[in-house]
N, C-alpha and C positions, 0 to 999 in steps of 0.2 A: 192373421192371428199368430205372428209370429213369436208372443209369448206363452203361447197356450200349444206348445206341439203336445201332440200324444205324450200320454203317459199313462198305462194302465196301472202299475203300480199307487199313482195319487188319486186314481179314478177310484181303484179299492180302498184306498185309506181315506177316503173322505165319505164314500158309502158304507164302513167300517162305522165311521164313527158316528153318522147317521141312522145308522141303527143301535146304536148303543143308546145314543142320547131319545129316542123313539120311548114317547110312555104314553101312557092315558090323558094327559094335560093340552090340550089345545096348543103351546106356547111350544109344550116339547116337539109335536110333530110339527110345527111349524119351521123352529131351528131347524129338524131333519131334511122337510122341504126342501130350504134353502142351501143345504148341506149336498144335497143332490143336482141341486141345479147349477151349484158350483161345478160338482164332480163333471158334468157336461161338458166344460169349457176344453177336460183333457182326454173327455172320448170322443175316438174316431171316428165312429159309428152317427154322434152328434152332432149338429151344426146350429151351435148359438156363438155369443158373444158377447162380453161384458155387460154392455149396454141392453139387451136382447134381457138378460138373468137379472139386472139390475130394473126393469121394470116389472118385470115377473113378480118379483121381491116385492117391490112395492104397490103391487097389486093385493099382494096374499094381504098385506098388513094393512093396508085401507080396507080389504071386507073383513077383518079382522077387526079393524077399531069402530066398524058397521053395526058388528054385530054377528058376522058371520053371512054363508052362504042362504041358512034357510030363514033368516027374520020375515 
């Protein structure tokens, strides 16, 4: 993961700004979701990887065009 070293500073500015974009809309805390799951790739603490957060993703968004978790 040699593109992905730590970096706390991008770890806060991308949960920064997933909290900002965070509202009441299904759609927003979705973007947040993924906003966070990005932020993973530059925390230390974390062990994912593109591939790892790219099916993540595409998971939220398939129960999403579902209908969601409690249909």
């Amino acid at each position: 993961m040699s593109d992905f070293e730590p970096d706390e500073e991008r770890v806060e500015s991308l949960r920064s700004v997933a909290d900002d974009v965070r509202g009441e809309s299904s759609e927003s805390r979705q973007i947040a979701a993924i906003l966070y799951r990005v932020s993973d790739l530059y925390d230390e603490d974390e062990d994912t990887d593109p591939r790892e957060i790219y099916l993540n993703v595409r998971n939220i968004l398939k129960v999403k065009e579902r209908g969601g978790l409690d249909r």
